[in-house]
TILOLUM-917052 format. One line per 2 residues: number of its first residue (from 1); their letters; for each residue x, y, z of C-alpha. Coordinates in Angstrom, 3 decimals. Each point is the difference from the previous one (the first is absolute). Layout:
! TILOLUM-917052
NUM> a> X,Y,Z  ...
This chain:
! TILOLUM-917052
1> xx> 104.809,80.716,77.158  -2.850,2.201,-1.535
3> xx> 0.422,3.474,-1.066  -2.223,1.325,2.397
5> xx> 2.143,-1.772,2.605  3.353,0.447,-2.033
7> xx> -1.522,3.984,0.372  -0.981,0.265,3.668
9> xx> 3.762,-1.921,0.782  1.705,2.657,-2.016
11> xx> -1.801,2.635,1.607  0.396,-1.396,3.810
13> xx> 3.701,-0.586,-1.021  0.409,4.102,-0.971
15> xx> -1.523,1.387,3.143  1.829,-2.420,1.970
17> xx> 3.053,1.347,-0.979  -1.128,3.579,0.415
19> xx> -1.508,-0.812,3.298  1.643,1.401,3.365
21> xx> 0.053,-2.383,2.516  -2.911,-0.423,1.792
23> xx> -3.318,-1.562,-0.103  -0.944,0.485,-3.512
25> xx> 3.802,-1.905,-0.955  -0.853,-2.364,2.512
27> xx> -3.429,-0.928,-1.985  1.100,-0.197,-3.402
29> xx> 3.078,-2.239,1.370  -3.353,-2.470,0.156
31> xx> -1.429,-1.444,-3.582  -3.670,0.625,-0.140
33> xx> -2.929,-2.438,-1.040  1.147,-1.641,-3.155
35> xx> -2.509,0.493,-3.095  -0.903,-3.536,-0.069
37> xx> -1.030,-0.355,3.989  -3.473,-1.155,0.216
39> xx> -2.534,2.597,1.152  -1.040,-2.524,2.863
41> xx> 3.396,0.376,0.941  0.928,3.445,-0.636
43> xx> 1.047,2.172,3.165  -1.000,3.749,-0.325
45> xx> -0.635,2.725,1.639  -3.155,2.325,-0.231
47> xx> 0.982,3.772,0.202  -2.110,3.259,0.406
49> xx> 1.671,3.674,0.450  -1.690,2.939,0.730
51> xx> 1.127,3.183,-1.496  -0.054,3.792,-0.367
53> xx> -0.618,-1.078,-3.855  1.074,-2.187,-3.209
55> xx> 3.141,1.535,-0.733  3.443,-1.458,1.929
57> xx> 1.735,2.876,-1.238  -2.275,2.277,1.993
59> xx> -2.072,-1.488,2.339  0.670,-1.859,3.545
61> xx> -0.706,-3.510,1.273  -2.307,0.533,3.138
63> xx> -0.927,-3.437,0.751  0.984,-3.411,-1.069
65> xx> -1.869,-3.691,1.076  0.289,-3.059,-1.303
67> xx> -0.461,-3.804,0.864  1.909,-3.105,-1.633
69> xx> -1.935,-2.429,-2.049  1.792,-3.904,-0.463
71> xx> -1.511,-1.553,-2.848  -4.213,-0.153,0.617
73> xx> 0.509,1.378,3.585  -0.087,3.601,1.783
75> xx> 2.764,0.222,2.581  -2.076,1.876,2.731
77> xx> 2.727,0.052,2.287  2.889,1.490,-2.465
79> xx> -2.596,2.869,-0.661  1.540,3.406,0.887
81> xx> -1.103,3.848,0.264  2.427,2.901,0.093
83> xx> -1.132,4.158,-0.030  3.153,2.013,-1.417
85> xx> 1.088,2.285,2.370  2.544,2.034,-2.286
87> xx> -2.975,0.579,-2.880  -0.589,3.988,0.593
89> xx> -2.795,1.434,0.173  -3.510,-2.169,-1.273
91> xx> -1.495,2.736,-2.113  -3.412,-0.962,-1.666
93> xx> 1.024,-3.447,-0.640  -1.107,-0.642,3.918
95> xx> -3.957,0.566,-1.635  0.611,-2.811,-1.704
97> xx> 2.344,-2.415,2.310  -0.848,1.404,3.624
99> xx> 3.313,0.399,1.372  0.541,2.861,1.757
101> xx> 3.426,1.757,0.360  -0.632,-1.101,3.858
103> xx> 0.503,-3.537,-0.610  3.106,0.604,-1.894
105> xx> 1.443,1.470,3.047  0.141,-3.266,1.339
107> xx> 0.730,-1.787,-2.846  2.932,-1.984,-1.441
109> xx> 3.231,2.068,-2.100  -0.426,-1.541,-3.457
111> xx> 3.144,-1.709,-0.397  -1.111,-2.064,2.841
113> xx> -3.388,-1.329,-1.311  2.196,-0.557,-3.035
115> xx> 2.266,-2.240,1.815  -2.214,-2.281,1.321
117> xx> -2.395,0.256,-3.479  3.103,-1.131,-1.844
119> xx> 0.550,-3.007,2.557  -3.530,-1.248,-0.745
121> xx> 0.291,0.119,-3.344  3.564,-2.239,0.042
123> xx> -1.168,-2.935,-2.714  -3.384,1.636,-0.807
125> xx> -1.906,0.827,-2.324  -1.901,3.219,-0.213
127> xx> -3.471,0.752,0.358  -1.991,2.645,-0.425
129> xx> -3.275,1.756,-1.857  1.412,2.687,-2.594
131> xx> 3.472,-0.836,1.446  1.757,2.137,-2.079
133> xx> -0.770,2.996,3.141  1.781,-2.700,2.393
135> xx> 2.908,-0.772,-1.951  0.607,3.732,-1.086
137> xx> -0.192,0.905,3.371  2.332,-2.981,1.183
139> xx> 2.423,0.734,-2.500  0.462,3.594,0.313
141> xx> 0.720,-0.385,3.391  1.964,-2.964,0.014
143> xx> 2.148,2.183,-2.473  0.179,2.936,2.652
145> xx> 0.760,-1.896,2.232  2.364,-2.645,-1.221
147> xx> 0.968,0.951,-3.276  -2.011,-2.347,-2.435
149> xx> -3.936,-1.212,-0.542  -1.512,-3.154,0.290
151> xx> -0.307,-2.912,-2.469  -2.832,-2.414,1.338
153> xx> -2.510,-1.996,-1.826  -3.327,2.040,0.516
155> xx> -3.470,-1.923,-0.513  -2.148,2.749,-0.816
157> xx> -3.976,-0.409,1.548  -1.047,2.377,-2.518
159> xx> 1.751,-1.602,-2.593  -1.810,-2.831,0.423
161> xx> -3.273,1.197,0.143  0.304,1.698,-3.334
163> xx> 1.412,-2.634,-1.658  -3.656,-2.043,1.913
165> xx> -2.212,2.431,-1.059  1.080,2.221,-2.755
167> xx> 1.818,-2.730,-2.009  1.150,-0.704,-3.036
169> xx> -2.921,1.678,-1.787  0.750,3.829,1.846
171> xx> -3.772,-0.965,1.505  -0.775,3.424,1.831
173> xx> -0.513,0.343,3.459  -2.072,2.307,2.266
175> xx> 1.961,2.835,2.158  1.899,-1.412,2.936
177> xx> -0.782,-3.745,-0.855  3.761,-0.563,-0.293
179> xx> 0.547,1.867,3.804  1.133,-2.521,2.565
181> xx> -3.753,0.288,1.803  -1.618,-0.369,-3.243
183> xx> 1.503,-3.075,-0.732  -0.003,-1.703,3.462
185> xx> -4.169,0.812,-0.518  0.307,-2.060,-3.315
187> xx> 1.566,-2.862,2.095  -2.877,0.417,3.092
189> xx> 3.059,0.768,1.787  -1.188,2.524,3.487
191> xx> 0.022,3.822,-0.204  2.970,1.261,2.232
193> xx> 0.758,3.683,0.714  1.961,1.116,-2.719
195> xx> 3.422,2.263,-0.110  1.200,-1.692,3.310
197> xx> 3.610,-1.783,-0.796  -0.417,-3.496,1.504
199> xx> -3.837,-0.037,-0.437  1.242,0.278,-3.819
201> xx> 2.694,-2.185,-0.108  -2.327,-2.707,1.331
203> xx> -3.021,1.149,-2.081  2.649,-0.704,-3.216
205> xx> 1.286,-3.260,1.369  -3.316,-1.075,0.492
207> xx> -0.945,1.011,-3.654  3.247,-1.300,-1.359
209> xx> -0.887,-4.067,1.830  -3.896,0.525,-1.759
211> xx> 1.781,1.172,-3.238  1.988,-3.153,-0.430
213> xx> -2.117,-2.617,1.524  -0.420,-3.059,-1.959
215> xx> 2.980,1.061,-2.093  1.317,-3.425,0.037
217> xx> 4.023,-0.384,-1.434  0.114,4.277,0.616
219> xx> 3.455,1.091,0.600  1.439,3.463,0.369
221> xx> 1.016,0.547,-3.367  -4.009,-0.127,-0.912
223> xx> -0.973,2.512,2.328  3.018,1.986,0.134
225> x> -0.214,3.648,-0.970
């Protein structure tokens, strides 16, 4: 067993034991992707949230989407969209996002979109672009809720993309070229509308399948964050 398996065990194995029962106890009863599982094998799932702001300890969750992936294919059909219907009030983050305190009226309480986020993640992998705002979020709440956080593997889009185009050398790059629209445009990938929770979560699963391609003998522990 690796270290950063040995790591992510130990970890699953603590919250577990913290865990109420539930949904989130009911996920990490289920061993995720092993580091070694070949990327044209690897389940994940692509995740987006929308938010009041960056910080769990402050901010809400307005909006969640997401859609699996299964090794070089997006799972159209497992794709999901949920607006939060226990977030508060919008503020100014709905300038940025467009949801409107109307919409979460007739929304979904959060501990339900958690639910059935946690089910699609049983034996995933996590995806996401700068997915430290989706697992902050994820485990805050899963700790509110449940009493512990958590431990997934997380493939990072950004990650990746720095390590393409800034690497090894610290070679500079121009403002916003590491932004998930940025670097679909570097792959000729199509301009979406951005700040939309599914649209997102497919935009990044779309960049993560152009970011690996042709990464023959890939497995999770090369792209894993």
């Amino acid at each position: 067993m690796t270290l950063l398996r040995w790591g992510l065990a130990e970890r699953r194995a603590r919250a577990a034991r913290r865990a109420a029962p539930g949904p989130l106890a009911d996920v990490l009863a289920v061993d995720p992707p092993a580091p070694t599982t070949p990327l044209t094998e690897l389940p994940l799932l692509a995740l987006d949230l929308e938010t009041t702001g960056l910080d769990p300890e402050e901010h809400r969750v307005l909006s969640a989407g997401w859609v699996p992936v299964d090794g070089r294919r997006v799972v159209l059909g497992g794709a999901r969209r949920f607006v939060v219907s226990d977030a508060g009030d919008v503020g100014r983050s709905a300038t940025i996002h467009g949801i409107t305190d109307d919409a979460l009226a007739s929304g979904v309480p959060l501990a339900d979109v958690l639910a059935e986020l946690l089910e699609a993640l049983r034996g995933r992998a996590l995806l996401a672009h700068f997915a430290r705002v989706e697992t902050g979020f994820v485990d805050a709440a899963c700790t509110r809720l449940w009493g512990a956080g958590l431990p997934v593997p997380v493939v990072d889009t950004l990650e990746l993309e720095r390590r393409a185009v800034v690497g090894p050398w610290g070679r500079e790059v121009g403002p916003g070229a590491l932004r998930l629209w940025g670097a679909r445009e570097r792959y000729g990938l199509p301009v979406y509308s951005a700040h939309e929770a599914l649209t997102d979560a497919l935009a990044c699963a779309e960049l993560y399948l152009a970011q690996t391609a042709g990464r023959q003998g890939a497995t999770l522990r090369d792209v894993q964050t």
